[in-house]
TORVEXKOL-489280 format. One record per residue (C-alpha): residue number from 0; x, y, z. Coordinates in steps of 0.1 Angstrom, whole numbers. Each point is the difference from the previous one (the first is absolute). Example, Ala and Ser with C-alpha at 12.3 -4.5 7.8 and 13.67 -1.06 7.14 Angstrom:
// residues 2
ATOM  resi      x      y      z
ATOM     0    123    -45     78
ATOM     1     14     34     -7
END
This chain:
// residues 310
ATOM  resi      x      y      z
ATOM     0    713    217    236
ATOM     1    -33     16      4
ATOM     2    -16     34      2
ATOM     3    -34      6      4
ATOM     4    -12     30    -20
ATOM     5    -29      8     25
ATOM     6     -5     29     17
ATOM     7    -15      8     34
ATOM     8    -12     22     25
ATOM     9     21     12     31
ATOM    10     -8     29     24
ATOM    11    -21     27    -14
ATOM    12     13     20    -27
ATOM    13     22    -25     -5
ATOM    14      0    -28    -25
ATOM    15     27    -25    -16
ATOM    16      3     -4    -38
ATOM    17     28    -18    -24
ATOM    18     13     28    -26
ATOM    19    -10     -8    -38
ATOM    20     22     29    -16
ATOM    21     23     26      7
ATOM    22     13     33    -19
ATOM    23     25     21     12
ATOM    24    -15      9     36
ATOM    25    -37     -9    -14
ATOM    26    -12    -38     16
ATOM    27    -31    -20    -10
ATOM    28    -14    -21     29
ATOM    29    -24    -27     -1
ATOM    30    -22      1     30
ATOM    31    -29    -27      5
ATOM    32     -4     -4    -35
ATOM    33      1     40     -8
ATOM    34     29     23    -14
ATOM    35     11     26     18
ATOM    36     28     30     -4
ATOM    37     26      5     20
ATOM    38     36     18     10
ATOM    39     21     -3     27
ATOM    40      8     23     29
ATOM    41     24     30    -12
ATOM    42     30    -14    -27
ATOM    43      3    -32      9
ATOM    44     -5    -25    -30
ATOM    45     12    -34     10
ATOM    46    -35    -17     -8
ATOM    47      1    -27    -24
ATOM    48    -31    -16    -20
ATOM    49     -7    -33     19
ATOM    50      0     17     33
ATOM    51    -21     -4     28
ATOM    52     -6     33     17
ATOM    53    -24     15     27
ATOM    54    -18     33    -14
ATOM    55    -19     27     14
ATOM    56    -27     13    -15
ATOM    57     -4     37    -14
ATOM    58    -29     -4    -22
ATOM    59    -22    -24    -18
ATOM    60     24    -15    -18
ATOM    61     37     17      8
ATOM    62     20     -8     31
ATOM    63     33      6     18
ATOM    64     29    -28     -2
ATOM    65      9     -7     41
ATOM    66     16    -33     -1
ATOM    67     17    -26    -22
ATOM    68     -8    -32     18
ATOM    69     35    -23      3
ATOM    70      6    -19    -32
ATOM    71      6    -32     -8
ATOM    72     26     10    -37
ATOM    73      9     31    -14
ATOM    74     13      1    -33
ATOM    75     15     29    -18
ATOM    76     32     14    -21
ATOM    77     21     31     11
ATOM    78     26     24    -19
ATOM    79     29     16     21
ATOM    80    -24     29      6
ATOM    81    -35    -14      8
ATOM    82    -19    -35      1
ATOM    83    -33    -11    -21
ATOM    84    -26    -16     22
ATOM    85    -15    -28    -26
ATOM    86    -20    -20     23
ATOM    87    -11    -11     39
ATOM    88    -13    -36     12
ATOM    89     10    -21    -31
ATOM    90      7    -32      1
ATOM    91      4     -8    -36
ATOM    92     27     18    -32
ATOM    93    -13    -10    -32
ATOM    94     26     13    -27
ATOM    95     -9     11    -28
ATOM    96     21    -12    -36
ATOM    97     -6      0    -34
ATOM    98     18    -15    -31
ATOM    99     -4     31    -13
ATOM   100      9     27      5
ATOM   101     28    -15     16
ATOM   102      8     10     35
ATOM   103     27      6     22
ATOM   104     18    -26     25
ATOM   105     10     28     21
ATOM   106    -32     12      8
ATOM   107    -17    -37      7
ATOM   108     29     -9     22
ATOM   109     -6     33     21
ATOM   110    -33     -7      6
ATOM   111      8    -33     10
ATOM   112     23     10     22
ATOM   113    -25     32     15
ATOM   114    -26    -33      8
ATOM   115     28    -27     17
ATOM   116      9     33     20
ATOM   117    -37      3     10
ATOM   118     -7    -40      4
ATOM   119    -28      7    -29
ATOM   120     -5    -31    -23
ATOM   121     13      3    -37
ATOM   122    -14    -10    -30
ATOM   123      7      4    -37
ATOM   124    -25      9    -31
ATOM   125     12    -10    -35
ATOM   126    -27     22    -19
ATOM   127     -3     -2    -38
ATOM   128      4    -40     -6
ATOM   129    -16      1    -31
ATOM   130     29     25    -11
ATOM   131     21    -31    -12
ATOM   132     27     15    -18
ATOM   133     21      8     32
ATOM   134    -19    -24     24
ATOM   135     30    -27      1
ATOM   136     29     29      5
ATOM   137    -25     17     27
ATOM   138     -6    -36     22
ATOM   139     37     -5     -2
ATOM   140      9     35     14
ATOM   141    -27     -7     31
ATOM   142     17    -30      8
ATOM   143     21     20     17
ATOM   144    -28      4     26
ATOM   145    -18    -29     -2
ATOM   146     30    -16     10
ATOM   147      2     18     34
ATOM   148    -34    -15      9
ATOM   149    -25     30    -15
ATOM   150    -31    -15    -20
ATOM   151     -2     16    -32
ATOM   152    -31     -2    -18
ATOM   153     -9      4    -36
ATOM   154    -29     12    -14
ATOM   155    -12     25    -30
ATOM   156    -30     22     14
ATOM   157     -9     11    -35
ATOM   158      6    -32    -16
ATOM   159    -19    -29     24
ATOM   160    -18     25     32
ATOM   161    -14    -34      8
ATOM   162     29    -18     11
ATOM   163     17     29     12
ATOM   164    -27      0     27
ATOM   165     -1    -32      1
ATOM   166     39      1     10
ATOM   167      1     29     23
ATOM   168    -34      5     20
ATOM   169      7    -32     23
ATOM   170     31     19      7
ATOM   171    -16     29     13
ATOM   172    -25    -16     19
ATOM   173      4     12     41
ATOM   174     31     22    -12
ATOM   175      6     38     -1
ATOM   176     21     -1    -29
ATOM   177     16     29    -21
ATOM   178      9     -1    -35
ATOM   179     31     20    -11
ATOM   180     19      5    -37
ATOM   181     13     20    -29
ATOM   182    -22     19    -22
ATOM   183    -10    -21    -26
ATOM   184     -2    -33     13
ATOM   185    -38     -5      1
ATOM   186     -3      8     39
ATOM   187    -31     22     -8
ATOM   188    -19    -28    -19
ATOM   189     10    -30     29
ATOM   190    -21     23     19
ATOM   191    -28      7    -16
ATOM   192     -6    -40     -7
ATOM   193      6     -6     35
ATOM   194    -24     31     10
ATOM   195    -30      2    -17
ATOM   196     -7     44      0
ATOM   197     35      6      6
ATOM   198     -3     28    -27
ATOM   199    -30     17     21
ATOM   200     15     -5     32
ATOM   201     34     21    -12
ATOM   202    -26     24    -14
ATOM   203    -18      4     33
ATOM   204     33     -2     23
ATOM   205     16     28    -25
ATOM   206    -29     23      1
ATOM   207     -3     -4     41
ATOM   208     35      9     -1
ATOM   209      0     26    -22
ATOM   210     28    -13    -19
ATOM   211    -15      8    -33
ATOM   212     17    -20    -31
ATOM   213     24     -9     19
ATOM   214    -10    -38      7
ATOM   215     25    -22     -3
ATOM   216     21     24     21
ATOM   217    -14    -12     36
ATOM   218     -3    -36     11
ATOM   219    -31    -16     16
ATOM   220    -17    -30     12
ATOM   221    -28    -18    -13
ATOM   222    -25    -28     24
ATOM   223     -4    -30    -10
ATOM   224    -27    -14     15
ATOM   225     -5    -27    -24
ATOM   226     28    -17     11
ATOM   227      0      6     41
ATOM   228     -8     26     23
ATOM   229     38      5      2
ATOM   230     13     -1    -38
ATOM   231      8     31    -13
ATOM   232     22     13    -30
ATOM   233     24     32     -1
ATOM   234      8     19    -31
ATOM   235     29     17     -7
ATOM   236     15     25    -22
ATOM   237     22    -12    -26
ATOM   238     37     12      7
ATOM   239     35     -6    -13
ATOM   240     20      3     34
ATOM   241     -2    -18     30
ATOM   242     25     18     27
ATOM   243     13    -22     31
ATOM   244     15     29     15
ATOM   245    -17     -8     34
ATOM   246     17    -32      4
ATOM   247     29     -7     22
ATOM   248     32    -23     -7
ATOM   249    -13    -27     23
ATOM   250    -38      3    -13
ATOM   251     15     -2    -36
ATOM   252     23    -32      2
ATOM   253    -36    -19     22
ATOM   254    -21     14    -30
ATOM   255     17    -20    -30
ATOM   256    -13    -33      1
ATOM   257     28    -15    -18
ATOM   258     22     13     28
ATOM   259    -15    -14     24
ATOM   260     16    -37      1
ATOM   261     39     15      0
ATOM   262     -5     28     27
ATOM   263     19     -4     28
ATOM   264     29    -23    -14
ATOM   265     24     30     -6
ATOM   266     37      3     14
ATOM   267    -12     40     11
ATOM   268    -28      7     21
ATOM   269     -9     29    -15
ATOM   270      5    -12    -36
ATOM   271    -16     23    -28
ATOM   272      1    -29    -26
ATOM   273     15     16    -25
ATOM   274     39     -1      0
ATOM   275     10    -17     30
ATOM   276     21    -33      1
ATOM   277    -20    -33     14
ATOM   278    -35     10     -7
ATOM   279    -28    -25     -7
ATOM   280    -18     27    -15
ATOM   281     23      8    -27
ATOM   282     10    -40     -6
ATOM   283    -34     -1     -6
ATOM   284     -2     24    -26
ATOM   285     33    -11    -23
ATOM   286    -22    -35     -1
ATOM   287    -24     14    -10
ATOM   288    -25    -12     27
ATOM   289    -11     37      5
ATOM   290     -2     20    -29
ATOM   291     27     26    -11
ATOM   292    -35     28     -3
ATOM   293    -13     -8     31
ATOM   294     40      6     18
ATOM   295      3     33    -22
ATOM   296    -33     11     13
ATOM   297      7     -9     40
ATOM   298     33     21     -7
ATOM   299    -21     30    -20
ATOM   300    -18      1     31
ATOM   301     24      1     27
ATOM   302     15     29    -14
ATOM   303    -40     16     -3
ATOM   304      1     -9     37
ATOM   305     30     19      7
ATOM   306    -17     32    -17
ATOM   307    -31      4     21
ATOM   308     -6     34     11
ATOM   309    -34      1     15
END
């Protein structure tokens, strides 16, 4: 999937730009090569970095959001109160993992679930190679997903920056792609191998913003000419949840891969796959052809479902 990052000119006043950063109700906009500020119209705050949007204008370099043109993905994460926009028009989840510190199944398995929902592509990044001491145990928990079909890629960024671009810049070539994971696991430096003046750039987008010190608290997208005119790279803050909240009981059972193959073999109709009698689903599980974690999660997050308030 591609996304051109381009910006043009429509009626007067008017322009159309791809957002580059948001904070809070504050937006970055790339317009024709320039940056320019912008909100939205009264409270409304459902803009997400990756957007394409058409502006107006109200001075050299502010402007009005009017429009979010229609988007090809959407992905984000939700609590039973709110949701987190993470990021528009992606075609590409690149998951970040280390050997150390160690990170959490829950949280990877979320997110992969957040991109099936939203038919983005998934990937996994084994950072910290060169950490051998808990390499073999790491690779043995990711088998988990790389036996579901997801790529998982290992590199060390500190280590060997030459093969780790080497290994992932032909992956991001003609993508949108966003980068997601756990404080700690060497997102930050992925990205600034894979974006030369990636430290500047934060500087600049933070100070536009206004956000202060507060950099690694806002995500943002980053050109990449070099490798298209449609390749680009989202950042994201490191976080330790990942809420599903906004998924429904159908949209869940369609979003687990390893599902997939035993839906619509059960004696009920409206089986839940978790107790009843003459369920593929759950025969699947006690042979251990779908993980016990991954079942615990899909029943963690039916009951989240069931607590959604907003």
């Amino acid at each position: 999937m591609k996304q051109s990052t381009k910006a043009h000119a429509s009626k007067p006043g008017q322009m159309t730009g791809v957002i580059i950063a948001a904070h809070g109700r504050h937006y970055l906009a790339e317009v024709n090569g320039e940056r320019v500020q912008c909100v939205t119209r009264g409270k409304k705050t459902n803009v997400a970095v990756g957007d394409i949007v058409k502006l107006t204008a109200t001075s050299a370099d502010q402007a009005v959001i009017d429009e979010i043109t229609e988007r090809k993905t959407l992905l984000y994460r939700s609590d039973q109160y709110k949701s987190k926009l993470l990021a528009a028009n992606v075609s590409q989840l690149f998951i970040v993992v280390a050997t150390e510190p160690g990170y959490t199944d829950d949280l990877v398995s979320r997110a992969t679930v957040a991109a099936e929902a939203a038919g983005i592509e998934i990937h996994l990044i084994l950072n910290k190679v060169d950490v051998t001491e808990s390499l073999e145990r790491t690779r043995e928990r990711l088998k988990m997903y790389s036996k579901l079909g997801y790529p998982v890629h290992e590199v060390s960024a500190k280590g060997n920056p030459e093969h780790a671009v080497a290994t992932l810049q032909p992956l991001l070539k003609g993508n949108s792609s966003i980068l997601i994971g756990q404080s700690g696991m060497g997102k930050s430096s992925l990205i600034n191998l894979l974006v030369p003046g990636a430290d500047i750039a934060v500087r600049e987008i933070s100070a536009a913003l206004d956000t202060g010190k507060h950099t690694t608290t806002f995500t943002r997208l980053y050109s990449m000419p070099d490798l298209g005119p449609d390749t680009s790279i989202i950042d994201s803050p490191g976080f330790q949840e990942f809420g599903l909240y906004h998924l429904s009981e159908g949209m869940l059972e369609r979003a687990f891969r390893d599902f997939k193959p035993y839906l619509g073999g059960c004696k009920y109709y409206n089986c839940r796959h978790l107790i009843e009698p003459q369920c593929p689903v759950l025969d699947a599980v006690k042979a251990g052809e779908i993980a016990k974690l991954r079942h615990e999660l899909y029943g963690q997050l039916l009951h989240e479902s069931a607590q959604t308030l907003y």
